[in-house]
Backbone as ProteinMPNN parsed JSONL, in Angstrom:
{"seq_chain_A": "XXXXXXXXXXXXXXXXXXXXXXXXXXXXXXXXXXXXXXXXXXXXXXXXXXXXXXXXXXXXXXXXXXXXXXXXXXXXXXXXXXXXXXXXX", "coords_chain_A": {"N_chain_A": [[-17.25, 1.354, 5.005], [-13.947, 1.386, 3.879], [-10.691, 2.317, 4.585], [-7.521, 2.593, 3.717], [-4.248, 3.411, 4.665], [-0.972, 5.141, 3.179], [1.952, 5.431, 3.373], [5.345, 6.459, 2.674], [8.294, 6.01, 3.482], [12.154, 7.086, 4.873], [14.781, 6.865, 5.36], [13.924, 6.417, 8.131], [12.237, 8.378, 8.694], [8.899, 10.016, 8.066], [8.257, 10.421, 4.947], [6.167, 10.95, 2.896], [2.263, 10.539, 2.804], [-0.792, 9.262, 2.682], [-4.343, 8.694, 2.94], [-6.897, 6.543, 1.763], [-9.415, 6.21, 0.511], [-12.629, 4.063, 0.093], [-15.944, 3.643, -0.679], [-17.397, 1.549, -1.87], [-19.447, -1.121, -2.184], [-19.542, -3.0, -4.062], [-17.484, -4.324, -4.301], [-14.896, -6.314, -3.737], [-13.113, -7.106, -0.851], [-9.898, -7.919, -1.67], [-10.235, -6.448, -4.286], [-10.71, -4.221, -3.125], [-8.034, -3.31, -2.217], [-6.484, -3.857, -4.282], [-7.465, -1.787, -5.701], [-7.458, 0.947, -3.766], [-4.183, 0.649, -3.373], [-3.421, 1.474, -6.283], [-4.569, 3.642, -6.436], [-2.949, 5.09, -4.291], [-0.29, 4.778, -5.534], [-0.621, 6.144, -8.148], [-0.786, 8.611, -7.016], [1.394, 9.251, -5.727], [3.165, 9.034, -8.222], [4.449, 6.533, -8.494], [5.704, 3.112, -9.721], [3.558, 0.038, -9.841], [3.84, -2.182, -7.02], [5.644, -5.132, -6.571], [4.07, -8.392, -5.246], [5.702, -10.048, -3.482], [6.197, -12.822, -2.048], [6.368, -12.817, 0.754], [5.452, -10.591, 1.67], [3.04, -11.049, 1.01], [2.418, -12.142, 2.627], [3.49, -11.09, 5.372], [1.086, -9.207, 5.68], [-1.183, -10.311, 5.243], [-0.824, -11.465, 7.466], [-1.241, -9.422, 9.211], [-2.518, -6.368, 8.396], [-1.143, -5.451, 7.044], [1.463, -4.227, 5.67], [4.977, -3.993, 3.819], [6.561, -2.364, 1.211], [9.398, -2.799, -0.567], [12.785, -2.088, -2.083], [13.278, -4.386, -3.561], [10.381, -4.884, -4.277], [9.875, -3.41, -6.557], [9.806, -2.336, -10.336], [11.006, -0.396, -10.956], [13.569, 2.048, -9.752], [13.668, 2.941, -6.776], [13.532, 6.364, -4.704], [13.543, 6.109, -1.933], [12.957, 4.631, 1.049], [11.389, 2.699, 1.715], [7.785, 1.926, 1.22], [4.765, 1.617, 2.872], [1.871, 0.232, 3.677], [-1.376, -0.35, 5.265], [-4.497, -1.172, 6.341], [-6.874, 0.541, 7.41], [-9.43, 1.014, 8.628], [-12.416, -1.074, 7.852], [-15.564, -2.483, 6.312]], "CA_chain_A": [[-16.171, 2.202, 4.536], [-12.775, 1.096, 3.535], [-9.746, 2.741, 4.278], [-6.217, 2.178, 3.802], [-3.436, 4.441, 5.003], [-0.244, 4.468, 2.902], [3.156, 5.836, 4.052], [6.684, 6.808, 2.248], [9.122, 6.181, 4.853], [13.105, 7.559, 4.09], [15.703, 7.036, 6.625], [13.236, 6.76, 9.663], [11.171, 9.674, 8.875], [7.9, 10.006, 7.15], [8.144, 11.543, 3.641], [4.722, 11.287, 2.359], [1.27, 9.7, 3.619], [-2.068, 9.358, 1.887], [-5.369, 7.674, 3.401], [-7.1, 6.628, 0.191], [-11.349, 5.523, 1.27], [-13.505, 3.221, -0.782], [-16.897, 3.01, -0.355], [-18.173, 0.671, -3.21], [-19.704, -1.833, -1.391], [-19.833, -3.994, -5.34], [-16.547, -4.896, -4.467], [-14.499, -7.559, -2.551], [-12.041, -6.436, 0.312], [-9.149, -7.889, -2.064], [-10.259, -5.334, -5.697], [-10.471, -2.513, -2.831], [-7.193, -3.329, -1.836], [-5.696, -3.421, -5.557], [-7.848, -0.401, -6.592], [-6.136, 1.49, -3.309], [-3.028, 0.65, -4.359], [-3.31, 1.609, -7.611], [-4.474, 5.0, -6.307], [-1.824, 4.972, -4.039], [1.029, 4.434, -6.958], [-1.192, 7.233, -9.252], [-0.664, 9.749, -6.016], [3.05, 9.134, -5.443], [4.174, 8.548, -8.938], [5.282, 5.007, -8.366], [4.992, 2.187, -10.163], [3.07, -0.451, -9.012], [4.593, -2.705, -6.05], [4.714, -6.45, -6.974], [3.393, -8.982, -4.117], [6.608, -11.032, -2.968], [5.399, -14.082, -0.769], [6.704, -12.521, 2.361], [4.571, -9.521, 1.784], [1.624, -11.794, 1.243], [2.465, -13.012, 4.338], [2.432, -9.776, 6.496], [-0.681, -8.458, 4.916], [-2.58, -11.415, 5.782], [-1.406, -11.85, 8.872], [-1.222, -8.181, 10.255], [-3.264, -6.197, 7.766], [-0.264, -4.22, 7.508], [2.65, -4.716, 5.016], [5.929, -2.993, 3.513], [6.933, -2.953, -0.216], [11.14, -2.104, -0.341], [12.958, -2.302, -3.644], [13.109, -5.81, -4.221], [9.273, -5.086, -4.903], [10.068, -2.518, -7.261], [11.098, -2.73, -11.209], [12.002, 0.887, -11.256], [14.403, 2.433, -8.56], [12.807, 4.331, -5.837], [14.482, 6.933, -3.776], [12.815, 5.805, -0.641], [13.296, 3.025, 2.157], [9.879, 1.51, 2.074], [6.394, 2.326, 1.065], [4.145, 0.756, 3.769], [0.537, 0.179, 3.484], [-1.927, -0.597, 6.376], [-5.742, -1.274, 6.305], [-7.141, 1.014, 9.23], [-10.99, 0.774, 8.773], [-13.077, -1.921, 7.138], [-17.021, -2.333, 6.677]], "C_chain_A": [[-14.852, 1.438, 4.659], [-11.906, 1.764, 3.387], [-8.521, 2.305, 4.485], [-5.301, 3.379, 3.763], [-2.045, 3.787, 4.372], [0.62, 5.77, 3.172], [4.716, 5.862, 2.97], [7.919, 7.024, 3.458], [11.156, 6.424, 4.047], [13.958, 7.714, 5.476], [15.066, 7.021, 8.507], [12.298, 7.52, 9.781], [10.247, 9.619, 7.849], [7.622, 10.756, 6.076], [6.9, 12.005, 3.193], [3.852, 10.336, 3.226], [0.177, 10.062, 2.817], [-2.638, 8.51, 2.598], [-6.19, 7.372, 2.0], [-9.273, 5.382, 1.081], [-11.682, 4.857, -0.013], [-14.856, 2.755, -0.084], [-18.185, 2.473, -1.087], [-18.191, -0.432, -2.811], [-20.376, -3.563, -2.749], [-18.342, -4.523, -5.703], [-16.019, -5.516, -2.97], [-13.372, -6.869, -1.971], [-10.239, -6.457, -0.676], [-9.153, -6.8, -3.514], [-10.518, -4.538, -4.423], [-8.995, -2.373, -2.595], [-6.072, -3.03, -3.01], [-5.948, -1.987, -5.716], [-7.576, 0.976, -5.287], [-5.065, 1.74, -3.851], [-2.386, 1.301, -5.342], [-3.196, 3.392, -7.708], [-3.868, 5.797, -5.462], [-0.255, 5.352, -5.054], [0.807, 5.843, -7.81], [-1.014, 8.917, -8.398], [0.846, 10.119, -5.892], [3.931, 9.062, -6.546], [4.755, 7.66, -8.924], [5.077, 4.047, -9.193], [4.231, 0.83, -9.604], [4.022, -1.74, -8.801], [4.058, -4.147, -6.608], [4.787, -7.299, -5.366], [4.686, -10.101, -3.945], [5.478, -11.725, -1.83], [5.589, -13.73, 1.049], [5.987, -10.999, 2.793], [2.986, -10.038, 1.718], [1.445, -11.74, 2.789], [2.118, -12.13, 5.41], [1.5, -9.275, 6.417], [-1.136, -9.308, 5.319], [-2.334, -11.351, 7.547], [-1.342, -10.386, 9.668], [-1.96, -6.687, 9.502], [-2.422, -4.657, 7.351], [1.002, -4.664, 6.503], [3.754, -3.844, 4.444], [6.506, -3.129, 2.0], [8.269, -2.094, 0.344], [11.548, -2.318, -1.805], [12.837, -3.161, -4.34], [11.348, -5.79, -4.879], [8.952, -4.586, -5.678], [10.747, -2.719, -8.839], [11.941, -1.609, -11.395], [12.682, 1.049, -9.887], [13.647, 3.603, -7.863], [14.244, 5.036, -5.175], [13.866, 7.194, -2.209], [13.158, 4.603, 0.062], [11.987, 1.872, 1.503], [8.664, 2.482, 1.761], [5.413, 1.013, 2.229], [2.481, 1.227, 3.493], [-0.371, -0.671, 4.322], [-3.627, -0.175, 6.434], [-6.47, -0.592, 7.653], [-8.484, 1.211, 9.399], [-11.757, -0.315, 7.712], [-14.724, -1.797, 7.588], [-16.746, -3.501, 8.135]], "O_chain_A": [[-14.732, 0.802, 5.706], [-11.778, 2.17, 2.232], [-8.345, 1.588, 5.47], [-5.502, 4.283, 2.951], [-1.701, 2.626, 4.596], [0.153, 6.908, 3.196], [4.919, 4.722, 2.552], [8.248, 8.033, 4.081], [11.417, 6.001, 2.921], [13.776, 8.514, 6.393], [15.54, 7.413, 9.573], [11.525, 7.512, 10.739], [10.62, 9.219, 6.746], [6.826, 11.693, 6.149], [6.572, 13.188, 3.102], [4.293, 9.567, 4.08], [0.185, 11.159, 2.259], [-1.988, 7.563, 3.043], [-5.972, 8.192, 1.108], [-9.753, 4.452, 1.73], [-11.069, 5.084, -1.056], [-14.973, 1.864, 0.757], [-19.382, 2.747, -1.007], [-17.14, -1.066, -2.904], [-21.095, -4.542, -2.551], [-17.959, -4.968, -6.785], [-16.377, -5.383, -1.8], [-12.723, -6.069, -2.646], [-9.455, -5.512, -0.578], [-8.054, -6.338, -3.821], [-10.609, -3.455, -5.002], [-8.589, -1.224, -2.772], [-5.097, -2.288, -2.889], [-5.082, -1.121, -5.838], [-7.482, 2.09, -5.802], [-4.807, 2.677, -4.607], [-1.205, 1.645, -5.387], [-2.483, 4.151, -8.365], [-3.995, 7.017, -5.56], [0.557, 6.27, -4.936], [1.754, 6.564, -8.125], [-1.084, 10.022, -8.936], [1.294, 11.262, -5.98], [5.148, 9.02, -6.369], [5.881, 7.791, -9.404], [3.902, 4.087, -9.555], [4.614, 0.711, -8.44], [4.711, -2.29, -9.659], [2.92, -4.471, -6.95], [5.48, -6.851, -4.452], [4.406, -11.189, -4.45], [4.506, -11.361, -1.168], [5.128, -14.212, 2.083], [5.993, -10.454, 3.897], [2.009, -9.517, 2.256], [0.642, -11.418, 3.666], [1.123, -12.132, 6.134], [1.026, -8.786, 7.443], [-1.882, -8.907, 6.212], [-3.126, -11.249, 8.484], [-1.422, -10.446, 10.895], [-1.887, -5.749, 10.296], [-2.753, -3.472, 7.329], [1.478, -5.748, 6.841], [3.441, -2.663, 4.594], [6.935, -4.25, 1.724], [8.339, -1.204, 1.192], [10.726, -2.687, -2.643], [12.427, -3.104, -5.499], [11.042, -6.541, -5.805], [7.8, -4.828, -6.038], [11.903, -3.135, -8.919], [13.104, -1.598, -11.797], [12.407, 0.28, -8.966], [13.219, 4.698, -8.227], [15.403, 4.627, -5.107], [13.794, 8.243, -1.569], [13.654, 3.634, -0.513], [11.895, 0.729, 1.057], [8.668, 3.676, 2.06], [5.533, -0.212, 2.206], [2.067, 2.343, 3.18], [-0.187, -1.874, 4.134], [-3.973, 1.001, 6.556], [-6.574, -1.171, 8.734], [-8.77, 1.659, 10.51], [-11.429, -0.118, 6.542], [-15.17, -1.307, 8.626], [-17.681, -3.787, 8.882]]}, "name": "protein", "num_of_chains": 1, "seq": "XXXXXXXXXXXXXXXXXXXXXXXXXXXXXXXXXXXXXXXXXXXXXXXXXXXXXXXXXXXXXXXXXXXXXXXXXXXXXXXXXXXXXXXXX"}
């Protein structure tokens, strides 16, 4: 099972939150991680977050990362969307 917990954060406080599961075991840890995402973005109305190198970076190394506007082409009205891997097979 594969889940990823994603977060809407807004001044400090937690606006929204979704856990989003995958358990299609005909895919690789990185397509569950897009196809999250994706259903992530399709939950929240967002568009989808692009991968700056310094978001690579925390995701790999802490399985845990933060998209902010710079990762954004439209304008959010939020701090940060954070997204954090909290069960794997």
């Amino acid at each position: 099972m594969f889940r990823l917990w994603a977060k809407i954060w807004k001044d400090n406080h937690l606006i929204k939150d979704i856990v989003i599961e995958n358990d299609d075991c005909t895919l690789n840890r990185t397509r569950k991680i897009f196809a999250a995402i994706d259903a992530v973005c399709y939950e929240f109305d967002l568009s989808k977050p692009l991968w700056l190198d310094s978001t690579v970076r925390d995701f790999q190394k802490h399985d845990k990362t933060r998209f902010y506007q710079d990762n954004f082409v439209d304008s959010i009205e939020f701090d940060y969307l954070e997204i954090h891997v909290i069960e794997e097979d």
